[in-house]
VMD Tcl script that draws the C-alpha trace (Angstrom):
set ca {
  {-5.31 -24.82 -29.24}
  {-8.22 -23.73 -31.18}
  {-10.11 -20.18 -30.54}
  {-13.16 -22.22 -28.95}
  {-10.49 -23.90 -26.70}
  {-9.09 -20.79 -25.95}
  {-12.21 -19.13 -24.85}
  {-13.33 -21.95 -22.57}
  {-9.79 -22.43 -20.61}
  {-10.22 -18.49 -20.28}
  {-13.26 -18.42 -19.30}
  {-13.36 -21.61 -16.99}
  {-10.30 -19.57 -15.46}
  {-11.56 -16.18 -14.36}
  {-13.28 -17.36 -11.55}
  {-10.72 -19.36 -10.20}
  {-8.54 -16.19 -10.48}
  {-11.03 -14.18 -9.59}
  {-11.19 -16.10 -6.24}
  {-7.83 -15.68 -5.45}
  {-7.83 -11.89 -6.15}
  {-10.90 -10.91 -4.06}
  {-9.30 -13.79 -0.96}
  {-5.85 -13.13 -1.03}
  {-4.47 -9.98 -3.29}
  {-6.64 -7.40 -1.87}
  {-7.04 -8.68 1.41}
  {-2.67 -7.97 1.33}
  {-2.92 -5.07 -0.53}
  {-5.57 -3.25 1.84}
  {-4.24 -4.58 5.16}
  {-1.05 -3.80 4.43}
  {-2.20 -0.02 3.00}
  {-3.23 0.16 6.81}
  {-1.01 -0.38 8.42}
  {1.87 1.69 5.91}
  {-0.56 4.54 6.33}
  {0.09 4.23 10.53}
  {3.46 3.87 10.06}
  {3.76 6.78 7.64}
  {2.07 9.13 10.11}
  {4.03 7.79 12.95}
  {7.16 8.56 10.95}
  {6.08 11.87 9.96}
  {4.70 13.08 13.16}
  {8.51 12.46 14.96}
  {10.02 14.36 11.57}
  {7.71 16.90 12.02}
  {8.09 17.31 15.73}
  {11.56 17.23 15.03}
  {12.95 14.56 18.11}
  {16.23 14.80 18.37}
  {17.37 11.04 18.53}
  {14.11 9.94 16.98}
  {14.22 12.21 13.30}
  {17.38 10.84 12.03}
  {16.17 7.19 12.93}
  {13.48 8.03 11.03}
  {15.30 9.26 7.93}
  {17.64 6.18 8.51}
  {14.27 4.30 7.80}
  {13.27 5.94 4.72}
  {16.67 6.21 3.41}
  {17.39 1.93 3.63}
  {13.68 1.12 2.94}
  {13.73 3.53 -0.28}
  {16.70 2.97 -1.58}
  {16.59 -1.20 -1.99}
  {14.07 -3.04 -4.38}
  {10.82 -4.48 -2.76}
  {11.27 -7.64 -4.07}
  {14.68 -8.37 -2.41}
  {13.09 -6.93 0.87}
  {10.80 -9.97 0.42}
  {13.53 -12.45 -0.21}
  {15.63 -11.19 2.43}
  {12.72 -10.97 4.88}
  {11.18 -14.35 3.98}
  {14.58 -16.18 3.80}
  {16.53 -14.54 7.13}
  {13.77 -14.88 9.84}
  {14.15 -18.58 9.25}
  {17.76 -17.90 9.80}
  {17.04 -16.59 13.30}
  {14.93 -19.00 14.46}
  {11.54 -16.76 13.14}
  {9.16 -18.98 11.31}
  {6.08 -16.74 9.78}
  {3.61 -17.47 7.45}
  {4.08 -16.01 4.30}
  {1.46 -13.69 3.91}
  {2.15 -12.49 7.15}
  {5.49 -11.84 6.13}
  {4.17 -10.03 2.97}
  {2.07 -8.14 4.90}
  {4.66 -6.56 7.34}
  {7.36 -5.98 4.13}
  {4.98 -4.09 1.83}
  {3.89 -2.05 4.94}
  {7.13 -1.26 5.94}
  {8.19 -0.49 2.29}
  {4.87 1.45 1.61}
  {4.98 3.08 4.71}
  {8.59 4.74 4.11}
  {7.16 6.18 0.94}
  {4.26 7.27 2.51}
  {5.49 9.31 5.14}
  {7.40 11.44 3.13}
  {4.27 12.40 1.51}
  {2.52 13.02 5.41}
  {5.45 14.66 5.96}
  {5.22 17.08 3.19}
  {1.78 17.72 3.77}
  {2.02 18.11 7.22}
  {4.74 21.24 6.70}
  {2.22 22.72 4.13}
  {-0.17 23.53 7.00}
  {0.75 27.01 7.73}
  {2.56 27.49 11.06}
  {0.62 30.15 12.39}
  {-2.31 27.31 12.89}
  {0.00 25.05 14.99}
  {0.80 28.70 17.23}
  {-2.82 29.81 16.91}
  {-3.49 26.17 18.68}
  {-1.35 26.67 21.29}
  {-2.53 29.76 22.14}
  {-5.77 28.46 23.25}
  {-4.16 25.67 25.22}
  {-4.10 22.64 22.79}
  {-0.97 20.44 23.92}
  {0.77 19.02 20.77}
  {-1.20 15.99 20.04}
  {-4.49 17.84 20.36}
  {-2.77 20.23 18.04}
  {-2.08 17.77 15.30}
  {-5.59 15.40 16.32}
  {-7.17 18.52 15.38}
  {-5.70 20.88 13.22}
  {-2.58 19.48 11.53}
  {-3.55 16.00 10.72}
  {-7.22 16.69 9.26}
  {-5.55 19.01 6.57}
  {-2.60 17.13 5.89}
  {-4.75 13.93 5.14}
  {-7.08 16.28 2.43}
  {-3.64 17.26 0.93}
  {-1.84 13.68 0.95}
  {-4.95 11.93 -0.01}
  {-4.31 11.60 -3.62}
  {-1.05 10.04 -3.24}
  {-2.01 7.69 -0.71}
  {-4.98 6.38 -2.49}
  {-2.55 5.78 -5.73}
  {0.01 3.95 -3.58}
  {-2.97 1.50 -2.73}
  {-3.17 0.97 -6.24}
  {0.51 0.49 -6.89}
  {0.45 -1.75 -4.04}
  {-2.35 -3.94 -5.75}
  {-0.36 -4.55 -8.49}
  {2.82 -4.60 -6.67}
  {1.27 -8.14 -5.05}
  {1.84 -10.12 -7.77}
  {5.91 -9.54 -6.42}
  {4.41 -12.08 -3.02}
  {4.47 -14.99 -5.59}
  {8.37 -14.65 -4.47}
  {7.82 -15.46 -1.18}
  {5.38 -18.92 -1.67}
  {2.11 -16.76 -1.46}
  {-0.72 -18.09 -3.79}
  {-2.36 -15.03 -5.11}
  {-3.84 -13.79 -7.67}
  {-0.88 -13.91 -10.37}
  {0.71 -17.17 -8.87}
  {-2.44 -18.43 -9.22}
  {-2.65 -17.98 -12.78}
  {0.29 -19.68 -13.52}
  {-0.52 -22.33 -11.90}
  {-3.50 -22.59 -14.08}
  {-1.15 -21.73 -16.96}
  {1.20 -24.34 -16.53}
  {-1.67 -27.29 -16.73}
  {-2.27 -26.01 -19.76}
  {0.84 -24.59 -21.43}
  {-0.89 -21.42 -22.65}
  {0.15 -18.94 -21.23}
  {-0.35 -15.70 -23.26}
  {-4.39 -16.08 -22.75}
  {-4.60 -16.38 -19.35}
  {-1.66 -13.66 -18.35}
  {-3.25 -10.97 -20.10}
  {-6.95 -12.22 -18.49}
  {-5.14 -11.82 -15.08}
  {-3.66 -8.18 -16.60}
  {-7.57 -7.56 -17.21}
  {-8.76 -8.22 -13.65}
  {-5.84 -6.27 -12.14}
  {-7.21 -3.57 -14.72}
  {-10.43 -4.23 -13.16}
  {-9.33 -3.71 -9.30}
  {-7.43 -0.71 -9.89}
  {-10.76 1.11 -11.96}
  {-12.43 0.82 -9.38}
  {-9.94 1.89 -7.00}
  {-9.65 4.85 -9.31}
  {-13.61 5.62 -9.14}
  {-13.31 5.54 -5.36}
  {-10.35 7.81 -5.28}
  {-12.26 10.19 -6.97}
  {-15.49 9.82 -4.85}
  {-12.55 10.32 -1.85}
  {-11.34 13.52 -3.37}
  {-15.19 15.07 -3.83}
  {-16.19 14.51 -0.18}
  {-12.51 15.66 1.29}
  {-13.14 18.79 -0.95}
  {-16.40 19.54 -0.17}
  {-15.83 19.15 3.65}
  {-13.02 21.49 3.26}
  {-15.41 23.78 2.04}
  {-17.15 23.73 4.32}
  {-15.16 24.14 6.98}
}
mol new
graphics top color blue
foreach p $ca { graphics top sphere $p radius 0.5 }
foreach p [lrange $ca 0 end-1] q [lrange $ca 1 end] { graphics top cylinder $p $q radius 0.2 }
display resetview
């Protein structure tokens, strides 16, 4: 293909891909940021309380979910249900893995945060009658989130990329979308790196509101 051939299939192309990033890629990565970020407090909270039965489930959790590959907790997930007589859609299904994966990752960082509040806080609380949820509602949590907040802002952005594994599972987003594109054309070099650009694009932005993020949480905790 000539350069001027080139530059129109690229350029014809970005908004298709475009469409598919803004409908489908952040739509999974945010939703299932969510919902990891529940899970990863959940998960922390019964570490933290230290439940008998409930902590080593917990690091049972972590220890499967961190120690296989994403991708062939897609393939396994998207492949068994079926098996069992489960029949999901496959964004749904993408949705629950990279939660699930996300959120065992996560709550080692609430976790760590969480046991970097100093104790005498949680007794102090106590003290003055606060049962253990009011306790971590509002004293534990609120700090633990201003520490942890960093990390769980760039795991959104690993997760945005991390979408383009979905393509796996039969989900058209943003990078299966671009092959598709790709493959009508047989060009592929252009349009991969113009999808590398907009995934650039997503996570700079990201970046500029982690730092906004950071700013407020550290100018509240000045405050208080």
């Amino acid at each position: 293909m000539t350069g001027q051939a080139v530059w129109e299939l690229v350029t014809g192309s970005f908004p298709k891909i475009l469409e598919y990033g803004l409908k489908v890629t952040l739509p999974l990565a945010v939703i299932a940021f969510i919902l990891s970020t529940l899970i990863a407090v959940g998960v922390a909270m019964l570490q933290y309380a230290k439940v008998p039965v409930a902590g080593p489930l917990c690091r049972f959790y972590i220890w499967i979910i961190r120690g296989t590959p994403l991708l062939v907790q897609l393939m396994v997930s998207f492949y068994g249900l079926p098996l069992l007589g489960i029949h999901i859609h496959p964004f749904i299904v993408a949705v629950a893995v990279f939660s699930i994966n996300e959120g065992a990752y996560s709550a080692e960082t609430m976790r760590a945060a969480m046991e970097a509040v100093p104790a005498g806080q949680l007794e102090a609380g106590y003290c003055v009658g606060m049962s253990y949820m009011q306790n971590m509602h509002h004293i534990i949590l609120p700090q633990a989130f201003r520490t942890a907040f960093p990390s769980l802002f760039n795991a959104l952005i690993s997760m945005v990329k991390d979408t383009s594994l979905a393509s796996a599972i039969t989900v058209v987003e943003m990078f299966t979308r671009t092959k598709q594109i790709a493959g009508q054309s047989y060009n592929y070099l252009p349009l991969y790196l113009e999808v590398a650009l907009i995934y650039l694009l997503f996570c700079t932005v990201l970046s500029f509101v982690q730092r906004g993020g950071e700013k407020l949480l550290g100018s509240y905790g000045v405050r208080k």
